[in-house]
C-alpha positions in Angstrom: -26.1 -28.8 -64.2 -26.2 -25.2 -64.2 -29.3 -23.2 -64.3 -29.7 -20.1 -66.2 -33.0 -17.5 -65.9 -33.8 -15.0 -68.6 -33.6 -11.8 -66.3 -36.3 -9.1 -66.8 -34.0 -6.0 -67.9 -33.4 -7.2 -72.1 -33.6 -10.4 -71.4 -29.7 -10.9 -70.1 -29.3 -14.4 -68.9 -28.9 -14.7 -65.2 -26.5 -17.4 -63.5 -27.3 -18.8 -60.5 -24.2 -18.8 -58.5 -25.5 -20.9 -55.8 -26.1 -23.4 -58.7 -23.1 -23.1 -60.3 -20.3 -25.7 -59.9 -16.2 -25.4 -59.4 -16.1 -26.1 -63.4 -18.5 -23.8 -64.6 -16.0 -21.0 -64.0 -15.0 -20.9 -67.7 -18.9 -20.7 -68.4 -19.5 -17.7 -65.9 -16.6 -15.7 -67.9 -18.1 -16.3 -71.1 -21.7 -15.5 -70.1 -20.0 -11.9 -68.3 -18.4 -11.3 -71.8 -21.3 -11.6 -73.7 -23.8 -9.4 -71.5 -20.5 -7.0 -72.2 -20.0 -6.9 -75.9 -23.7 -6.5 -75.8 -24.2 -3.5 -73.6 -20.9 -2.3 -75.9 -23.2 -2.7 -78.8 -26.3 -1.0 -77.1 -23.7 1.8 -76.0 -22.6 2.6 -79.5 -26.0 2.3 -81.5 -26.7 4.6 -78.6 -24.4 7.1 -79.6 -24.2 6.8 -83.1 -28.3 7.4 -83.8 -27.9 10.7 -81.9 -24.3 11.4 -83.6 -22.1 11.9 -80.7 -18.7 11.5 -80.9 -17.7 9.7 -77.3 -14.4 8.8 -76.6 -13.2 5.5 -75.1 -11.9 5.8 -71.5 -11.5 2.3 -70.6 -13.8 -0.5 -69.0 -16.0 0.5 -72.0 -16.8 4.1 -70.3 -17.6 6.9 -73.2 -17.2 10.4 -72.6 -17.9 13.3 -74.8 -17.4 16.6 -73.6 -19.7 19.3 -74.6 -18.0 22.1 -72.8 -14.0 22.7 -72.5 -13.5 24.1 -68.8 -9.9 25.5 -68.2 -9.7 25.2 -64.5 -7.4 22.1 -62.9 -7.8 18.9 -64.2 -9.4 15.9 -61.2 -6.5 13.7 -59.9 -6.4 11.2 -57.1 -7.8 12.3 -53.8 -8.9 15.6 -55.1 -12.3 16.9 -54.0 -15.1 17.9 -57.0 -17.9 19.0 -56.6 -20.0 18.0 -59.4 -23.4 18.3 -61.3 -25.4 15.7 -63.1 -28.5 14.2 -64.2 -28.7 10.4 -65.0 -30.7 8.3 -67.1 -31.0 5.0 -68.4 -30.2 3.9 -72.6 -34.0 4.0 -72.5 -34.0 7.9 -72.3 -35.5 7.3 -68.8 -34.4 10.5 -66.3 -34.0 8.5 -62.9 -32.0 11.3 -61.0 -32.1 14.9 -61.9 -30.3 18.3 -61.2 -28.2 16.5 -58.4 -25.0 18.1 -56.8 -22.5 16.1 -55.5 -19.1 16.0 -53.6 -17.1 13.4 -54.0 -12.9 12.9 -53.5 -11.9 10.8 -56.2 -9.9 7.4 -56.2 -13.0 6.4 -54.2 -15.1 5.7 -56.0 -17.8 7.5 -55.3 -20.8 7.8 -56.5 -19.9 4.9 -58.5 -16.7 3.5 -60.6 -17.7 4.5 -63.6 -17.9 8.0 -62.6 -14.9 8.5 -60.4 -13.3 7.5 -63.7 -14.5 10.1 -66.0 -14.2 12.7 -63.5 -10.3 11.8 -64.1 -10.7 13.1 -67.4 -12.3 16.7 -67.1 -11.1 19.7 -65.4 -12.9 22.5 -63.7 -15.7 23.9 -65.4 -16.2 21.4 -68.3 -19.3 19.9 -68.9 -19.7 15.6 -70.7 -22.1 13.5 -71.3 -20.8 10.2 -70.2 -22.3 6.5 -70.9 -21.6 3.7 -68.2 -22.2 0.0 -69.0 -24.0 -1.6 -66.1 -20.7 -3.4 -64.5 -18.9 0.4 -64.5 -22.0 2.0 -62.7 -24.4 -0.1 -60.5 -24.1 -3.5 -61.7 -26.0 -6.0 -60.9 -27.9 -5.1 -57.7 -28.8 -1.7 -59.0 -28.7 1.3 -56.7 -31.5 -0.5 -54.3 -33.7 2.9 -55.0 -34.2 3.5 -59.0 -31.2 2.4 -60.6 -32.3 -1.2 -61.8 -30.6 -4.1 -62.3 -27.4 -4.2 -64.9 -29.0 -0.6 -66.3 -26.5 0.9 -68.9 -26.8 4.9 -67.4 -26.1 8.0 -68.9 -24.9 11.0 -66.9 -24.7 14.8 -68.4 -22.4 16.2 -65.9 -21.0 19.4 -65.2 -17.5 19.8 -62.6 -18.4 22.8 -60.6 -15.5 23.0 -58.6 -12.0 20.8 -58.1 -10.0 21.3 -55.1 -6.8 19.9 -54.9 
């Protein structure tokens, strides 16, 4: 039999793999789809009490931009230097007034983010909404980031070199 633990962070149930049998594959899938239509649902009550209108990207990653930039737009293996503050749906700040360099395709400082980098060019600023398996997943960042946190970055692209 497979056990499950009610985890600490919203009370997402936890499988424990090392329990977990050949057969219980189908049950692993289900239980991943759940904690993602819920974080989906989390995402967009999110959004829609504060009114923002975020756009899709894919992997459930929302992006609203709050400032058009009109320099190059980030592609594969380009350098950006970027600016952000994260926090979690709870409002939390857990990193702020950060600058980063990061060459994208590698994902770097997380999925997630490499990804909505792809969508804004030089000088533009978003406001971007991760569910926990796009930024930190499970783990967390081993420093702040806790487990399966949904995060929140406002972002700004400094500079993209291509």
């Amino acid at each position: 039999m497979m056990g499950m633990m009610m985890g600490c962070n919203n009370d997402v149930p936890v499988i424990e793999v090392s329990q977990a049998k050949s057969s219980s594959e189908p049950d692993l899938i289900k239980t991943n789809r759940m904690i993602a239509q819920r974080e989906n649902s989390e995402i967009e009550n999110f959004a829609a009490r504060r009114n923002w209108k975020m756009t899709d990207i894919g992997s459930g990653i929302k992006v609203m931009k709050t400032r058009e930039g009109h320099g190059p737009v980030a592609d594969y293996n380009d350098t950006v230097m970027f600016s952000y503050t994260v926090r979690n749906i709870e409002d939390k700040v857990v990193y702020a007034n950060v600058t980063d360099t990061v060459v994208i395709g590698r994902l770097q400082p997380n999925r997630g983010v490499d990804f909505a980098l792809r969508t804004l060019n030089e000088g533009s600023s978003a406001t971007v909404i991760l569910p926990s398996e796009e930024a930190y997943g499970v783990p967390g960042d081993g420093d702040r980031i806790g487990k399966r946190w949904i995060l929140i970055y406002d972002l700004k692209i400094n500079k993209i070199t291509q």
